[in-house]
C-alpha positions as CSV (number, residue, x, y, z in Angstrom):
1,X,-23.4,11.8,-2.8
2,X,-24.5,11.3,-6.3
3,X,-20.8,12.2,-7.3
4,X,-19.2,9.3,-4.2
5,X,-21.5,6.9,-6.3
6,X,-20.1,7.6,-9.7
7,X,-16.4,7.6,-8.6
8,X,-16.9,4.6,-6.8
9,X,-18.3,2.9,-9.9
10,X,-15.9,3.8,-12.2
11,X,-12.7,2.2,-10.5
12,X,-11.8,-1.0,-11.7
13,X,-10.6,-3.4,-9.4
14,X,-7.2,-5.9,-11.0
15,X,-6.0,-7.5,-7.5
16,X,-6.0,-7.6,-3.6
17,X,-4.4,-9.2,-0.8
18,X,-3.7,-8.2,2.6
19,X,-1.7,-9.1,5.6
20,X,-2.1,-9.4,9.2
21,X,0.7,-8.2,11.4
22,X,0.4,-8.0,14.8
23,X,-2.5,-5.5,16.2
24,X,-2.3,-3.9,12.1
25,X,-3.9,-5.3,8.8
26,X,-2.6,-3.9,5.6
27,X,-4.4,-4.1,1.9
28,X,-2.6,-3.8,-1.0
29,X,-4.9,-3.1,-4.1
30,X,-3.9,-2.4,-7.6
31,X,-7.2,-0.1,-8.6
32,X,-7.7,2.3,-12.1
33,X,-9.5,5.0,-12.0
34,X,-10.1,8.2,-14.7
35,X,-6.6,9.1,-14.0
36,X,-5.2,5.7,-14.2
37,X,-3.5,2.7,-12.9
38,X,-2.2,2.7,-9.1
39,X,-1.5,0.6,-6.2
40,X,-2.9,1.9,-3.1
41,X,-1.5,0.5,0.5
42,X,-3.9,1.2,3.5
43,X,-3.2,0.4,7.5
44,X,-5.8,-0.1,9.5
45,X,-5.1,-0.4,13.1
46,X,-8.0,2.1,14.9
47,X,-7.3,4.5,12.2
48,X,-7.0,4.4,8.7
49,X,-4.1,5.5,6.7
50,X,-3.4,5.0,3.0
51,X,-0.6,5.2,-0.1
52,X,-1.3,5.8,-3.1
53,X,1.5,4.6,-6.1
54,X,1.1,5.6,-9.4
55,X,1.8,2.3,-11.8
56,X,4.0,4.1,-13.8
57,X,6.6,5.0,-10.5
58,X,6.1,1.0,-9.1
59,X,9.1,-0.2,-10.3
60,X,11.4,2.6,-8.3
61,X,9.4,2.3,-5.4
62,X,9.4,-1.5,-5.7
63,X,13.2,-0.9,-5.5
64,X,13.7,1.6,-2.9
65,X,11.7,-0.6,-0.9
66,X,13.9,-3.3,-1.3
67,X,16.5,-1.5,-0.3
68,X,15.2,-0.3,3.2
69,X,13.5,-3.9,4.3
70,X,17.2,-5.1,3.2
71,X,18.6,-2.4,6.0
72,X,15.1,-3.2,8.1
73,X,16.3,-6.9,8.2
74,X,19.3,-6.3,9.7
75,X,18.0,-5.1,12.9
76,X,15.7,-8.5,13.3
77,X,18.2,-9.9,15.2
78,X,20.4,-7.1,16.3
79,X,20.8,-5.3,19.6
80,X,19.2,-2.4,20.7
81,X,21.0,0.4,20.7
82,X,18.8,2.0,23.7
């Protein structure tokens, strides 16, 4: 427990926000810890699930991302195809 405490303590905290959608709420936190700078993503929805990104990767993932909501978006408004 002792060792939880001391983790806990030393990560810094540089900014929040999170999101309601539908039955889910998503945090996005940009922490540092011993190993460094990161952006973690967690869903909560009756479970918990989380991402972790290192800082240094958050540009390629920022883009990749991109990409895919761009391809997402495009179903918005499209028929099913079931």
């Amino acid at each position: 427990m002792e060792r939880e405490e001391r983790t806990e303590r030393s990560e810094k905290e540089h900014a929040s926000k999170h999101v309601d959608i539908e039955s889910k709420r998503f945090f996005f936190d940009v922490k540092e810890n011993h190993k460094g700078k990161y952006l973690r993503i967690t869903e909560l929805s009756g479970g918990r699930s989380c991402i972790v990104i290192p800082l240094g990767g958050i540009t390629l993932f920022k883009e990749r991302l991109g990409e895919i909501i761009e391809e997402a978006e495009k179903l918005i408004d499209a028929p099913s195809s079931f």
